[in-house]
C-alpha positions in Angstrom: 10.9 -119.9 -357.4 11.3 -119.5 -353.7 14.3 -120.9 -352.3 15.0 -122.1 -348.1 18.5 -121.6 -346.6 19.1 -123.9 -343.5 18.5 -121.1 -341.4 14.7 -120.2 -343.4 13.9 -123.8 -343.3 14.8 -124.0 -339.7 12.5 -120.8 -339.3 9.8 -122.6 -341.4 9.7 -125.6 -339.4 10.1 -123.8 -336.1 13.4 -126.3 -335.1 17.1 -125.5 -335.0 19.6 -125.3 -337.5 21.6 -128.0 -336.1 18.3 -130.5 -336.6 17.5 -129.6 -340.2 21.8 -130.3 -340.2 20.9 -134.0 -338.9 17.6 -134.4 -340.9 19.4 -133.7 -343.9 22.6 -136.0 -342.9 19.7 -139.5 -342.0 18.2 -138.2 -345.4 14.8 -137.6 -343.6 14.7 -134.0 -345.7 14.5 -133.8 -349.5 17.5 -133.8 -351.4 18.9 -129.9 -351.4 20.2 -128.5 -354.6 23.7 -126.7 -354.3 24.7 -123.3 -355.1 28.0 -121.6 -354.7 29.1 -124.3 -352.1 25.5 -123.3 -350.2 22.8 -125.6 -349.6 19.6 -124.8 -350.4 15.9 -126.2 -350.6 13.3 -125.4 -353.4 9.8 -124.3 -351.1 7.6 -126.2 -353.8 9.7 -129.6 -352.8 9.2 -129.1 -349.5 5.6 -128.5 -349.7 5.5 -131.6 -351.7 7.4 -133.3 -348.8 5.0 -132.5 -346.4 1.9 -133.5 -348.5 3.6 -136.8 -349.2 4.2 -137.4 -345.0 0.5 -135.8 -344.5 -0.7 -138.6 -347.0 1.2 -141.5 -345.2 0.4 -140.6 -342.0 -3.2 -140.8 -342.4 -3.1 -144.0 -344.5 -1.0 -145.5 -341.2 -4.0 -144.5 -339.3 -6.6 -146.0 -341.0 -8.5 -149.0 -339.9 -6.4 -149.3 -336.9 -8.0 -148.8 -333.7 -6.2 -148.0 -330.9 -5.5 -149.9 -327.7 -5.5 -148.2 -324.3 -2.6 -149.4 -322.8 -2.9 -151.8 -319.5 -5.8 -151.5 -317.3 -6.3 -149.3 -314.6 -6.2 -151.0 -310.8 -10.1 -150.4 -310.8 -11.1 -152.0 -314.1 -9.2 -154.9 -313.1 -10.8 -155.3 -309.9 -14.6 -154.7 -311.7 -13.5 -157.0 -314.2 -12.8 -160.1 -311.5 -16.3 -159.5 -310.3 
């Protein structure tokens, strides 16, 4: 069992120790276990994590299609033609 210290997990995600700090204060990372007053996260929960946000992200996506935004100056003016 491989185990992530703030520091590895910061390293894992490639963000700073102070996020993972806030991610895990608005409960946006899994719950860590505790150790000797450390904190620390179990790599097979975290994979898990992502695989779960992977999943909901791609059901978010489906069937939606996605508007452009407002129209360009020159599609409106084609358009009033």
């Amino acid at each position: 069992m491989e185990l992530f210290t703030v520091k590895g997990l910061s390293g894992f995600f490639g963000i700073s120790e102070e996020t993972i700090r806030s991610m895990l204060y608005r409960k946006l990372l899994p719950a860590p276990i505790r150790i000797g007053g450390r904190i620390y996260w179990i790599k097979e929960d975290i994979e898990a994590f992502l695989k779960k946000k992977k999943e909901e992200s791609e059901r978010k996506g489906e069937g939606k299609k996605r508007g452009r935004g407002r129209p360009s100056k020159l599609e409106s003016i084609r358009r009033e033609r």
